[in-house]
C-alpha positions in Angstrom: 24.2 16.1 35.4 23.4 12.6 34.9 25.3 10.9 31.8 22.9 8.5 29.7 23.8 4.4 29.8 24.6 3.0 26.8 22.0 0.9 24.8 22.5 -3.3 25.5 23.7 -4.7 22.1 20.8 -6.6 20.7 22.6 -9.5 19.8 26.2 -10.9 19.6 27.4 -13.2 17.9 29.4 -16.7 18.2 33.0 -17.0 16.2 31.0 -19.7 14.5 28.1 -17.5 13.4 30.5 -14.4 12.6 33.1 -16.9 10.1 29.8 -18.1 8.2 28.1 -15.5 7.6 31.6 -13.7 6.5 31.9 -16.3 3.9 28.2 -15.9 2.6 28.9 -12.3 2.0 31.9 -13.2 0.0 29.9 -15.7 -2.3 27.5 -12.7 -3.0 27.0 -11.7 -6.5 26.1 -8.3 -5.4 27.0 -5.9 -2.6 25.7 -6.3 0.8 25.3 -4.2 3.3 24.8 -6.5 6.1 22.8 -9.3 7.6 19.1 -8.5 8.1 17.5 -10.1 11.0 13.9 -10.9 11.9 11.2 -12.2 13.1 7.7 -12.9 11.7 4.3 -14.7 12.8 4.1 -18.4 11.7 4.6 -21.7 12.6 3.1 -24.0 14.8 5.0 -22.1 18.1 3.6 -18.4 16.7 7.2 -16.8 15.5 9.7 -17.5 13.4 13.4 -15.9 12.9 14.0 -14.2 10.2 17.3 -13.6 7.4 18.0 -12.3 4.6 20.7 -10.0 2.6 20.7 -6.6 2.9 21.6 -4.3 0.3 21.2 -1.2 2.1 20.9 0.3 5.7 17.3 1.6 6.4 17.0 4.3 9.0 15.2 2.2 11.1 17.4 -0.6 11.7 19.4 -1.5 14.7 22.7 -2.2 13.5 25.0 -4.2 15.8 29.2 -4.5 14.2 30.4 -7.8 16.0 33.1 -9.8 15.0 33.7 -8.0 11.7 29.9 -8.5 11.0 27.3 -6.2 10.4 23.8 -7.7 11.7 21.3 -5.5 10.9 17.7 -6.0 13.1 14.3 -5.3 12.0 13.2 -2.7 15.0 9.6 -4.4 15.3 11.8 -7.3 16.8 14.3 -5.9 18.8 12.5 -6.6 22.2 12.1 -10.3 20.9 15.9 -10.4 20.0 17.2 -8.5 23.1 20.1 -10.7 24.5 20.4 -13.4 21.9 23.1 -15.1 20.6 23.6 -16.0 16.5 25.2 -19.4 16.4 26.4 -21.5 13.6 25.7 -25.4 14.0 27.5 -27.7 11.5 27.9 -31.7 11.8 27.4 -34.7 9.7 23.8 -34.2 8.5 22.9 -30.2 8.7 24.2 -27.3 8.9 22.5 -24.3 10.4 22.1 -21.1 12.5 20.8 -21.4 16.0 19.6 -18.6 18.0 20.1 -19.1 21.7 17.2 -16.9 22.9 16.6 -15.6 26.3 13.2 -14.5 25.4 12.1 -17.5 24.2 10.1 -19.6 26.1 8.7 -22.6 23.7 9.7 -24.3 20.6 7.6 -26.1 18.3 8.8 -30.1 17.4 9.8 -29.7 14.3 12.4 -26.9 15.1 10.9 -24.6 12.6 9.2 -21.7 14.9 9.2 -20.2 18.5 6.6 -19.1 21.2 9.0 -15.7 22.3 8.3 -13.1 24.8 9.1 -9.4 24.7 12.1 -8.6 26.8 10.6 -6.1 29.6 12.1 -3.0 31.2 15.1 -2.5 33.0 15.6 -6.2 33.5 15.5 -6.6 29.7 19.4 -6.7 29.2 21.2 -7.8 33.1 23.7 -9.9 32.7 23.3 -10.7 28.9 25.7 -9.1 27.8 
């Protein structure tokens, strides 16, 4: 009898991106579930990522626990997501996440959308994680 794999985790997370988003939830006024990740059409590159609190877990999402975080992904972008890793970026001027995409394959020049790629088959998660 052949035992199933496990499913890839969607995404991981940097110590960075885990700390920050921690201390966001803490600042909340209300009580959050987790961390809803996207992503939607726009920009000048086609797609943009997507954030935003979330109160509650729909039955839908693919929750991923890293760090002490819950991320929670929107499942129309899991196969743009698939092996990406949440950053958290901070120096003199900005401060900001970075998503360190596999999938991607173009950004635009202003930094504000992405040209991604579903993540295919069996190759989808080798190595990524």
């Amino acid at each position: 009898m052949a035992t199933a794999r496990p499913r890839p985790q969607v995404m991981r997370l940097t110590e960075a991106a885990a700390d920050r988003i921690k201390e966001l939830i803490a600042k909340s006024d209300r009580p959050i579930a987790g961390l809803r990740v996207g992503v939607r059409n726009g920009g000048c590159a086609g797609m943009a990522y997507t954030m935003e609190y979330a109160e509650s877990v729909n039955p839908t999402d693919e929750v991923v626990e890293d760090k002490g975080v819950r991320i929670l992904v929107d499942p129309k972008a899991v196969l743009f997501l698939l092996g990406t890793e949440m950053d958290y970026k901070s120096d003199k001027l900005s401060a900001q996440f970075v998503f360190n995409n596999p999938n991607q394959t173009s950004a635009c020049g202003c930094g504000e959308s992405v040209q991604l790629t579903p993540a295919e088959g069996e190759s989808a998660g080798a190595g990524a994680y």
